[in-house]
PyMOL Python script that loads the backbone (N, CA, C, O; Angstrom):
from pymol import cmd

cmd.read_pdbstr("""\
ATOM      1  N   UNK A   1       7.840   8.122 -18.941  1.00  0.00           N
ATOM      2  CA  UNK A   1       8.742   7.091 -18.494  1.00  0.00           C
ATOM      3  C   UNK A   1       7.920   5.924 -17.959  1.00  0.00           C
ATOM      4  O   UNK A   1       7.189   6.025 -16.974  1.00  0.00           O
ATOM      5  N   UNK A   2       8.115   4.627 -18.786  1.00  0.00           N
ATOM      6  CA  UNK A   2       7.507   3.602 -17.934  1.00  0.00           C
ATOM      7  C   UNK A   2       8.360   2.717 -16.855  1.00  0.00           C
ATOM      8  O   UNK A   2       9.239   1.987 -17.312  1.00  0.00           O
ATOM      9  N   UNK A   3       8.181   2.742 -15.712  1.00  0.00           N
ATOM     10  CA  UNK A   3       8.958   1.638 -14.615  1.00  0.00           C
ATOM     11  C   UNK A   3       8.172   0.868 -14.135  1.00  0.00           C
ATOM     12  O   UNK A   3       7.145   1.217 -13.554  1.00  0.00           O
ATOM     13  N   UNK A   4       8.672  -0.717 -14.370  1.00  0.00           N
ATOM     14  CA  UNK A   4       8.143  -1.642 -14.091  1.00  0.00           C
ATOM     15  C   UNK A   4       8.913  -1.489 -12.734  1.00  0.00           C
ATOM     16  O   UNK A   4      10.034  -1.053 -12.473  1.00  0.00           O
ATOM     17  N   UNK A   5       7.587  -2.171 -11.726  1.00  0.00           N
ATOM     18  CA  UNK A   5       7.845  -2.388 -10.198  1.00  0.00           C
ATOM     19  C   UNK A   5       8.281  -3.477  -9.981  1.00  0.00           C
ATOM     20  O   UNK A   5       8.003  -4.424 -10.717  1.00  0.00           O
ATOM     21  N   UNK A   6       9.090  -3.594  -8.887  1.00  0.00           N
ATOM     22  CA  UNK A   6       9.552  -4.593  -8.336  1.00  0.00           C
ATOM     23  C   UNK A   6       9.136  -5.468  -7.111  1.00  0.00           C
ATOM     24  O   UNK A   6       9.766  -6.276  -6.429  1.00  0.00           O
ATOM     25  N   UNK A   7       7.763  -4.986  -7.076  1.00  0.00           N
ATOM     26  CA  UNK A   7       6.796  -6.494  -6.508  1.00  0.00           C
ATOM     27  C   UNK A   7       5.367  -6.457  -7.536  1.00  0.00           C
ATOM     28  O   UNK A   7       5.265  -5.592  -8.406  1.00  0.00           O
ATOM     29  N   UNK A   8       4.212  -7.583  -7.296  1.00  0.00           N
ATOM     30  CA  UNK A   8       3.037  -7.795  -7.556  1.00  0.00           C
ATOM     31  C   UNK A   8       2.314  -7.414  -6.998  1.00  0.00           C
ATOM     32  O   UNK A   8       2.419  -7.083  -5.817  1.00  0.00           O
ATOM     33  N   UNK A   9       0.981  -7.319  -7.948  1.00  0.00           N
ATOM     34  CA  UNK A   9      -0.254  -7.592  -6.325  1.00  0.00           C
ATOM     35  C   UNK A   9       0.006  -8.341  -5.532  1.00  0.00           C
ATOM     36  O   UNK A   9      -0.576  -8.107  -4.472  1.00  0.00           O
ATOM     37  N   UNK A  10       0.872  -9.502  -5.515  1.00  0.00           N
ATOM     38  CA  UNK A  10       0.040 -10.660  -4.798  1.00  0.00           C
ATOM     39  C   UNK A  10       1.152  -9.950  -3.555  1.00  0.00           C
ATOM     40  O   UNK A  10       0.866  -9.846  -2.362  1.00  0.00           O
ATOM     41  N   UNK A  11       2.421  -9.526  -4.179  1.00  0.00           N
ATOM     42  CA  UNK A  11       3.347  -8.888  -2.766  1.00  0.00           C
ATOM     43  C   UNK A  11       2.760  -7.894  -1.912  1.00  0.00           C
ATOM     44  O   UNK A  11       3.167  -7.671  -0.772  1.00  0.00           O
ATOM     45  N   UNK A  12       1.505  -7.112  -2.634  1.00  0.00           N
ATOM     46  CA  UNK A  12       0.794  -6.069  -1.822  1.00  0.00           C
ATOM     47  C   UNK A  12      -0.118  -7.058  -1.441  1.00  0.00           C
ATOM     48  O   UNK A  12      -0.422  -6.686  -0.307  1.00  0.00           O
ATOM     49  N   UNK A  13      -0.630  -7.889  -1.623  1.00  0.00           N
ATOM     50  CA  UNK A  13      -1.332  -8.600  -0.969  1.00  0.00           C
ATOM     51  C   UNK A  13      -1.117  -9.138   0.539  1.00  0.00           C
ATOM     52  O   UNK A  13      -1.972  -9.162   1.425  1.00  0.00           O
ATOM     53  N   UNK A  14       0.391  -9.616   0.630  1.00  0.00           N
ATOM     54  CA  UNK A  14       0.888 -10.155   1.805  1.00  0.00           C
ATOM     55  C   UNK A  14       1.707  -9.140   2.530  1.00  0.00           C
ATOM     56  O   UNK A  14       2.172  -9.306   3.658  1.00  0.00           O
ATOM     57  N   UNK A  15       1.856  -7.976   1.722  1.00  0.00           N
ATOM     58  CA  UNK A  15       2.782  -6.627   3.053  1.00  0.00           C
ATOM     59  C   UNK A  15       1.919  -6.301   4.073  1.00  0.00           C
ATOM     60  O   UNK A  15       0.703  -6.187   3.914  1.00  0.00           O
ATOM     61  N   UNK A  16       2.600  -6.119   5.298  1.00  0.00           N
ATOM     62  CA  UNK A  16       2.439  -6.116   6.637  1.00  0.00           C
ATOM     63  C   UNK A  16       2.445  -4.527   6.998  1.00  0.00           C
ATOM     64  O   UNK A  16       3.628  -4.488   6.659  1.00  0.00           O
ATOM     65  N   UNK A  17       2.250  -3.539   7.280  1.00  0.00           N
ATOM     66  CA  UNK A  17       2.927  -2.448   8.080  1.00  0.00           C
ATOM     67  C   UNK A  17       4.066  -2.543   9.327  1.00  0.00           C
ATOM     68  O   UNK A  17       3.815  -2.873  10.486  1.00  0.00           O
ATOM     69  N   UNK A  18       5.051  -2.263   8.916  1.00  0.00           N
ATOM     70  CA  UNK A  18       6.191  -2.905  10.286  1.00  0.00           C
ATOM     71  C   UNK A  18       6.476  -1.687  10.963  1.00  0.00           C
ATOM     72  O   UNK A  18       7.590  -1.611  11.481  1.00  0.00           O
ATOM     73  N   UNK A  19       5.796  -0.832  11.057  1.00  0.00           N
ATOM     74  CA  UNK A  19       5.894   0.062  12.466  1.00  0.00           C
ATOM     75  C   UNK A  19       4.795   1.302  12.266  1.00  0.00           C
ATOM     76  O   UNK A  19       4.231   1.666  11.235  1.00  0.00           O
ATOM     77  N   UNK A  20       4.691   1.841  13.689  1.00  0.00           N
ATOM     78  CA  UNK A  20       3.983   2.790  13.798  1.00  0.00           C
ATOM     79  C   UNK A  20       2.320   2.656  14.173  1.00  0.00           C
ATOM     80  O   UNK A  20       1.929   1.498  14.318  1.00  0.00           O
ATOM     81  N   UNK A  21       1.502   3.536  14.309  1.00  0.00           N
ATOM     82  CA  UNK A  21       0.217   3.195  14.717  1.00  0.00           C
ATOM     83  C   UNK A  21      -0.421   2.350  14.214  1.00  0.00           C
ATOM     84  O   UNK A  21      -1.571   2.204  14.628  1.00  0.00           O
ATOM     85  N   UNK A  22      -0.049   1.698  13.410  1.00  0.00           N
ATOM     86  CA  UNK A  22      -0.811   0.573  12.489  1.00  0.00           C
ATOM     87  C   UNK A  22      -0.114  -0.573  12.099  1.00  0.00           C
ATOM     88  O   UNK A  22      -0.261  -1.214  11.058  1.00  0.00           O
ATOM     89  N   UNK A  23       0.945  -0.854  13.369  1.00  0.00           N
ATOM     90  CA  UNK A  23       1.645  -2.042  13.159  1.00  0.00           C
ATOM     91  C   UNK A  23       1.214  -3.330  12.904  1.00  0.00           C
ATOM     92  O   UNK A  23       0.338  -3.878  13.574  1.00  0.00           O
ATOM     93  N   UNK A  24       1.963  -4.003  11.676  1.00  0.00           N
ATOM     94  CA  UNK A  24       0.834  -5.486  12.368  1.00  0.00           C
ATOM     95  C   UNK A  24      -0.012  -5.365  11.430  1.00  0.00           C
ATOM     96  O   UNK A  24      -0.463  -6.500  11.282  1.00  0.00           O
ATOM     97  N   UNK A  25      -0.736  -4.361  10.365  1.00  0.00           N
ATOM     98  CA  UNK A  25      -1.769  -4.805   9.473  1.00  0.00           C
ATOM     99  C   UNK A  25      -1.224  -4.634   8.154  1.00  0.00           C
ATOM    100  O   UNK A  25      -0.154  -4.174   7.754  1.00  0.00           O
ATOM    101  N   UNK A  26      -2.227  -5.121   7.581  1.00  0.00           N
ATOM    102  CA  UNK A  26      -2.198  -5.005   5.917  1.00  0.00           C
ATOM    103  C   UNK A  26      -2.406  -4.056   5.335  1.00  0.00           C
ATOM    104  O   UNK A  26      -3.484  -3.506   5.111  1.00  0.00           O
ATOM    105  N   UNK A  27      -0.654  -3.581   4.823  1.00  0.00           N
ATOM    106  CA  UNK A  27      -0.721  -2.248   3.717  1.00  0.00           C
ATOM    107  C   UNK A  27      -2.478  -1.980   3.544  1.00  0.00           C
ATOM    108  O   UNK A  27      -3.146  -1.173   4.191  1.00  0.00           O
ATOM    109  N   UNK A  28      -3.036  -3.060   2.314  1.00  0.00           N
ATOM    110  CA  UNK A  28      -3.973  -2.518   2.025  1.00  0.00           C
ATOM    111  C   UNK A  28      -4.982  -2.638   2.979  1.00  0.00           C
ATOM    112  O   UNK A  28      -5.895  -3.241   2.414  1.00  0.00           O
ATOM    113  N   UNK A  29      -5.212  -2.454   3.805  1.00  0.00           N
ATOM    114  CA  UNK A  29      -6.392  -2.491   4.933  1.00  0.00           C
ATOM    115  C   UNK A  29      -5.714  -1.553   5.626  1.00  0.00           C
ATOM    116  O   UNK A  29      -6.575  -1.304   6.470  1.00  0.00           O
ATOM    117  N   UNK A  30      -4.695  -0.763   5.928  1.00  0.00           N
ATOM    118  CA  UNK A  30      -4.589   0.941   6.252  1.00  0.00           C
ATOM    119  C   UNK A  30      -5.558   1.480   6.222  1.00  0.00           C
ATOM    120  O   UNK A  30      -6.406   0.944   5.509  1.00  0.00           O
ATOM    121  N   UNK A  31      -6.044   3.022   7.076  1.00  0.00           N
ATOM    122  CA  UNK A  31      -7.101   3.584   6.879  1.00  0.00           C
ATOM    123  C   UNK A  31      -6.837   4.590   5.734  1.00  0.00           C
ATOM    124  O   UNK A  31      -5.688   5.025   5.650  1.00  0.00           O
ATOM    125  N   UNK A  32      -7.747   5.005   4.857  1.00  0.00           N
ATOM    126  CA  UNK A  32      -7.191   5.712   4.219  1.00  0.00           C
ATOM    127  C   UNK A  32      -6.678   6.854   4.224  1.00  0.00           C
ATOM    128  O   UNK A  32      -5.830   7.265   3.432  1.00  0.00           O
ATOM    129  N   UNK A  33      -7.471   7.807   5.691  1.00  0.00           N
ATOM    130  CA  UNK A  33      -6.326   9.211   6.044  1.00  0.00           C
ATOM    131  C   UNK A  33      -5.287   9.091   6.418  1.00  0.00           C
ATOM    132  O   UNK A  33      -4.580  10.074   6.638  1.00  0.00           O
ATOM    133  N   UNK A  34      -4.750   7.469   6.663  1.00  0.00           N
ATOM    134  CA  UNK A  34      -3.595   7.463   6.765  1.00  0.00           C
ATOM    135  C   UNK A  34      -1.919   7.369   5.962  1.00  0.00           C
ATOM    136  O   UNK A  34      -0.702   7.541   6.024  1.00  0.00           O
ATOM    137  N   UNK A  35      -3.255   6.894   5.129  1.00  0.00           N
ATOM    138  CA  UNK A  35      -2.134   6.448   3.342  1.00  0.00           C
ATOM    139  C   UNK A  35      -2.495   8.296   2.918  1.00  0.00           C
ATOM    140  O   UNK A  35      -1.870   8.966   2.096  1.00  0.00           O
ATOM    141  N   UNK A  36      -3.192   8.569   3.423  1.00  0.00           N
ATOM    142  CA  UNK A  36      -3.176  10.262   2.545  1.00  0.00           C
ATOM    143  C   UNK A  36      -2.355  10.876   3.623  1.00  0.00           C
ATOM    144  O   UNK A  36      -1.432  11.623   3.296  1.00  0.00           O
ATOM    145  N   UNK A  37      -2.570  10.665   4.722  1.00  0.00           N
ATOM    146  CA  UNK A  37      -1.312  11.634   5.547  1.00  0.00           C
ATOM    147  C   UNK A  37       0.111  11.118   5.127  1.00  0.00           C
ATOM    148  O   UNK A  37       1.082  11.864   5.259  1.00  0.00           O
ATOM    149  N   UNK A  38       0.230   9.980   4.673  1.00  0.00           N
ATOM    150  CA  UNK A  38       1.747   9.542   4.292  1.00  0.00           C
ATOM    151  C   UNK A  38       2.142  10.179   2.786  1.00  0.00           C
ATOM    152  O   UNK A  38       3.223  10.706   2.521  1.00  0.00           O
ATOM    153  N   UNK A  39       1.159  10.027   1.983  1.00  0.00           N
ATOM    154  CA  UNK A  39       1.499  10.565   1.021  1.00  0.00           C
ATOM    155  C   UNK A  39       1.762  12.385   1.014  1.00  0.00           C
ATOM    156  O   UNK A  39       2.449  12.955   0.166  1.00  0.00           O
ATOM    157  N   UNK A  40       1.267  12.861   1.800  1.00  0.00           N
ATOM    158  CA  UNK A  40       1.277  14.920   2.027  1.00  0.00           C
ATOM    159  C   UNK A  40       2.825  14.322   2.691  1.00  0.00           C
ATOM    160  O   UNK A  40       3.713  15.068   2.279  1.00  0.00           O
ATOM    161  N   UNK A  41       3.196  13.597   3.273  1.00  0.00           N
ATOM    162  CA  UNK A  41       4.451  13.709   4.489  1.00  0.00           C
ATOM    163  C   UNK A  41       5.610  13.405   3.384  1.00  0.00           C
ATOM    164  O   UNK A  41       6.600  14.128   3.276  1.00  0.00           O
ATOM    165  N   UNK A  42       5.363  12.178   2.523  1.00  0.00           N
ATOM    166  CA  UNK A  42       6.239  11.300   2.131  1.00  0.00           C
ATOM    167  C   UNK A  42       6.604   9.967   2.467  1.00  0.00           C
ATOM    168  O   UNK A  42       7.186   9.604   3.489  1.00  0.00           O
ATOM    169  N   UNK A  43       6.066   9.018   1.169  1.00  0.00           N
ATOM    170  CA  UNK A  43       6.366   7.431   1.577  1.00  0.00           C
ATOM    171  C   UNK A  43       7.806   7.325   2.429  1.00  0.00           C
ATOM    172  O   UNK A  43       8.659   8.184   2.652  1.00  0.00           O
ATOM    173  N   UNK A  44       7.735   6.177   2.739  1.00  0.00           N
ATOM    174  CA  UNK A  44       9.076   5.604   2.803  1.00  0.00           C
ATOM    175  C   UNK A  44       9.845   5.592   2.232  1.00  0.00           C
ATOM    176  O   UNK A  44       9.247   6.138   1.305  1.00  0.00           O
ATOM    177  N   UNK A  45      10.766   5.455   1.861  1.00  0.00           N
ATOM    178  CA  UNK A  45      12.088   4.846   0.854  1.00  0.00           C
ATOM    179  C   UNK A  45      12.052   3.789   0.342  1.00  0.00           C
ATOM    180  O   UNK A  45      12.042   2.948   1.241  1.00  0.00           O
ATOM    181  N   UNK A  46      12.028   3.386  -0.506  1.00  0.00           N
ATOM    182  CA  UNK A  46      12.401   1.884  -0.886  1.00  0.00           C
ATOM    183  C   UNK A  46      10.799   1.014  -1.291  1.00  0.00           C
ATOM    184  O   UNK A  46       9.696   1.560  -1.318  1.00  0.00           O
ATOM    185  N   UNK A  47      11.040  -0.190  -1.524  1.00  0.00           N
ATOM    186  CA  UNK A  47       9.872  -1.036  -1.823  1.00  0.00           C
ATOM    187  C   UNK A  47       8.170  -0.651  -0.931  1.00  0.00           C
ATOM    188  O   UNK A  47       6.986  -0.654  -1.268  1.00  0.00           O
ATOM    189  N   UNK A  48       8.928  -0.365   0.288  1.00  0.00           N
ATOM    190  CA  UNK A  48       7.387  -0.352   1.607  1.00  0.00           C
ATOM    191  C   UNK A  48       6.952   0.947   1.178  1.00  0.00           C
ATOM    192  O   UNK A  48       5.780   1.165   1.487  1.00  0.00           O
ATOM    193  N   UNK A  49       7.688   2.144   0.387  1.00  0.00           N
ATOM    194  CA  UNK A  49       7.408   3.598   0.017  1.00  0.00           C
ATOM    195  C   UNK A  49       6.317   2.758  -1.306  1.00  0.00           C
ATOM    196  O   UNK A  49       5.110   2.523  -1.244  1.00  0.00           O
ATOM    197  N   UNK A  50       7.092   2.525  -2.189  1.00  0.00           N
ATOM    198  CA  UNK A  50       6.496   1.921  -3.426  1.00  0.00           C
ATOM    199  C   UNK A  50       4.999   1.681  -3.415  1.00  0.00           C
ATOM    200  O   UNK A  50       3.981   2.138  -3.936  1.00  0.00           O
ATOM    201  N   UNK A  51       5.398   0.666  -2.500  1.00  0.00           N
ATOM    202  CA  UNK A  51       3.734  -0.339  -2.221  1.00  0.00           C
ATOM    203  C   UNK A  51       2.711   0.288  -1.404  1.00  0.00           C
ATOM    204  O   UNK A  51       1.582  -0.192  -1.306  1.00  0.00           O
ATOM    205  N   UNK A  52       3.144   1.531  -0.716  1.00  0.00           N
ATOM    206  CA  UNK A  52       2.098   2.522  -0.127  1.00  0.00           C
ATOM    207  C   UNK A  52       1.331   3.195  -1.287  1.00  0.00           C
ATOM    208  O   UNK A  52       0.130   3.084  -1.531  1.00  0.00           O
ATOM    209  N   UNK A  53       2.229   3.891  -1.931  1.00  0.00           N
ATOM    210  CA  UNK A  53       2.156   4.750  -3.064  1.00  0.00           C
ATOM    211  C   UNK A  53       0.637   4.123  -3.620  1.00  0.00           C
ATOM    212  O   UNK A  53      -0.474   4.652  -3.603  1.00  0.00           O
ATOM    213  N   UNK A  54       1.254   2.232  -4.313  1.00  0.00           N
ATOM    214  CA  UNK A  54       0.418   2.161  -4.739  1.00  0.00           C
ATOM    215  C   UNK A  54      -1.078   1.897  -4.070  1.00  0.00           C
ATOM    216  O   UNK A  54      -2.200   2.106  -4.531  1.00  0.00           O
ATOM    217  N   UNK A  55      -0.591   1.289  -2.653  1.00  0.00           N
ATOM    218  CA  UNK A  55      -2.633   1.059  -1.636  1.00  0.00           C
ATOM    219  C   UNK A  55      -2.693   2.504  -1.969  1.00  0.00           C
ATOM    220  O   UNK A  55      -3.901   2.558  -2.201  1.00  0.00           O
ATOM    221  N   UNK A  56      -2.219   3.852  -2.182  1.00  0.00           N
ATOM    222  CA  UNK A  56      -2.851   4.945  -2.024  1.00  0.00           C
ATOM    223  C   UNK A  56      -3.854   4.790  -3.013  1.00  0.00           C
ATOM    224  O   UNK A  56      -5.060   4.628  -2.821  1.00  0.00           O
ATOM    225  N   UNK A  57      -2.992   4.880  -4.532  1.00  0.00           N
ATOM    226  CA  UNK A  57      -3.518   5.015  -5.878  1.00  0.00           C
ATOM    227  C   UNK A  57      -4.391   3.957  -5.678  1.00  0.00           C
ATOM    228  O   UNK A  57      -5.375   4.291  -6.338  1.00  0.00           O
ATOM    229  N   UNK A  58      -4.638   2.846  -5.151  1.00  0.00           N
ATOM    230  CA  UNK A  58      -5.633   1.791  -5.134  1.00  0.00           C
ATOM    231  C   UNK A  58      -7.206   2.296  -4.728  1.00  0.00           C
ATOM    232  O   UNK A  58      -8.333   2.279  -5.224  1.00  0.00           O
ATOM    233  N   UNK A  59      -6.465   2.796  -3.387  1.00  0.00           N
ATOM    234  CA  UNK A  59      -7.995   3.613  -2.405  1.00  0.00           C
ATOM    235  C   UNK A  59      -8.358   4.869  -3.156  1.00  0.00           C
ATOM    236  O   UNK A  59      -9.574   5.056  -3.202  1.00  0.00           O
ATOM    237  N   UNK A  60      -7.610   5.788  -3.763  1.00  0.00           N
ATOM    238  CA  UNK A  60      -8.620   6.594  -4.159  1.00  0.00           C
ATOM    239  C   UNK A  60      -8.765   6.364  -5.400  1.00  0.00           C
ATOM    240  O   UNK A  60      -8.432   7.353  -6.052  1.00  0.00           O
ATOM    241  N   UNK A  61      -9.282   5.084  -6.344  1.00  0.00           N
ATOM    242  CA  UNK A  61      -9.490   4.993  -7.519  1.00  0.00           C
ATOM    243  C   UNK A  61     -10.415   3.693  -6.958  1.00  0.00           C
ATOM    244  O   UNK A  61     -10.375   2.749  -7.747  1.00  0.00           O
ATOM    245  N   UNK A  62     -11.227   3.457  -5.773  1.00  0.00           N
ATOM    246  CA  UNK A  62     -11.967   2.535  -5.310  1.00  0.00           C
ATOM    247  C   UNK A  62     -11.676   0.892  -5.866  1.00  0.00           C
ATOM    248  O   UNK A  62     -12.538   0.094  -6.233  1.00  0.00           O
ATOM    249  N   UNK A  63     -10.089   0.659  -5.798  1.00  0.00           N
ATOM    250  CA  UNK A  63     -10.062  -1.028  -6.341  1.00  0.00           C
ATOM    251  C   UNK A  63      -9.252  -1.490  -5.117  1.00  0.00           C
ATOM    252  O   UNK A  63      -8.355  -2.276  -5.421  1.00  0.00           O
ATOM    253  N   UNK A  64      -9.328  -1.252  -4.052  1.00  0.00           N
ATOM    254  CA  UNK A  64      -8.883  -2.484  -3.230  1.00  0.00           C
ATOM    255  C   UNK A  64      -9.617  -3.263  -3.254  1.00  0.00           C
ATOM    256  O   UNK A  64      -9.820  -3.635  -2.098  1.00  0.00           O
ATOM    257  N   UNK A  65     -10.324  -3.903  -4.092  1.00  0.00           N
ATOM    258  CA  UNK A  65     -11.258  -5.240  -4.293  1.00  0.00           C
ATOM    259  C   UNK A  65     -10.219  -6.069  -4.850  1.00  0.00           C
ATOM    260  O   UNK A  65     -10.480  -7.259  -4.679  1.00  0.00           O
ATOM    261  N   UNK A  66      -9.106  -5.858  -5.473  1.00  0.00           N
ATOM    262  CA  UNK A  66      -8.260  -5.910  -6.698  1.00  0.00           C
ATOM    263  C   UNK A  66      -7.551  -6.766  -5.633  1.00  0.00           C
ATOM    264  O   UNK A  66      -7.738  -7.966  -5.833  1.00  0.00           O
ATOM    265  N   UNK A  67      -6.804  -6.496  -4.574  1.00  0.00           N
ATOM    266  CA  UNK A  67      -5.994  -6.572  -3.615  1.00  0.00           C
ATOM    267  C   UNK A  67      -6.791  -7.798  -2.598  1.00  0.00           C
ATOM    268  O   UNK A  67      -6.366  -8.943  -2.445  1.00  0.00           O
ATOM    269  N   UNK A  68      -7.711  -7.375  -2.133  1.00  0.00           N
ATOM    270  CA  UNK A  68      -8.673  -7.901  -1.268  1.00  0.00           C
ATOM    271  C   UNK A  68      -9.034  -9.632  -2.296  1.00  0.00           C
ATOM    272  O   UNK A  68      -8.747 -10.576  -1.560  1.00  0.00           O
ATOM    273  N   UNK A  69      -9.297  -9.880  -3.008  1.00  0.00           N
ATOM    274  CA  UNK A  69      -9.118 -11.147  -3.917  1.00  0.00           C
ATOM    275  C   UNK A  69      -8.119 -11.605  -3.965  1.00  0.00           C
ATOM    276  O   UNK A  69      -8.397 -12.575  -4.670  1.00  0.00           O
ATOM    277  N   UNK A  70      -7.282 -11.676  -3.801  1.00  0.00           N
ATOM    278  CA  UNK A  70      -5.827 -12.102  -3.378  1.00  0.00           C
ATOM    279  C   UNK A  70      -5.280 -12.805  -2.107  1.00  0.00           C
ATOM    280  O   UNK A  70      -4.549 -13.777  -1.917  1.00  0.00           O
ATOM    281  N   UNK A  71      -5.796 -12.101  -1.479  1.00  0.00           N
ATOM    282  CA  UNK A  71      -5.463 -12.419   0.129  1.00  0.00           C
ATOM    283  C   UNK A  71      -6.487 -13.615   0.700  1.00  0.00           C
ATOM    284  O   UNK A  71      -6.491 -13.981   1.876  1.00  0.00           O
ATOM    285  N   UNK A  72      -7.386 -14.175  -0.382  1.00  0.00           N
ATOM    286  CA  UNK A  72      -8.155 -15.405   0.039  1.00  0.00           C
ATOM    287  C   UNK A  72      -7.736 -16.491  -0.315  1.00  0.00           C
ATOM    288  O   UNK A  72      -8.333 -17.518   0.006  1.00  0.00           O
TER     289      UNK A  72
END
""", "prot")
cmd.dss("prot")
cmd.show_as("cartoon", "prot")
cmd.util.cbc("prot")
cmd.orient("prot")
């Protein structure tokens, strides 16, 4: 099954974390045991689940460089 997403990089570029120990930063600048403890727990719901999912798949396939070019 292919599903096209419903944001860009450039939207992971500018997502925020809006709660919890890491309020206030950039999806992709999360630590990464933390995008792996979310993923064992379960994303969010909705778009902010989505766009975790993908900083996960980003960090352990070493391209938040991908992300990180964006945000300049």
């Amino acid at each position: 099954m292919n599903v096209t997403p419903s944001f860009s990089l450039e939207d992971v570029a500018k997502a925020i974390m809006p709660f919890g120990k890491y309020k206030g930063r950039f999806l992709i600048n999360l630590p990464e045991h933390y995008i792996v403890w979310y993923r064992n727990k379960g994303f969010p719901k909705g778009k902010l689940g989505d766009m975790m999912g993908l900083v996960y798949e980003l960090q352990l396939n070493g391209l938040e460089h991908l992300v990180h070019r964006l945000m300049k």
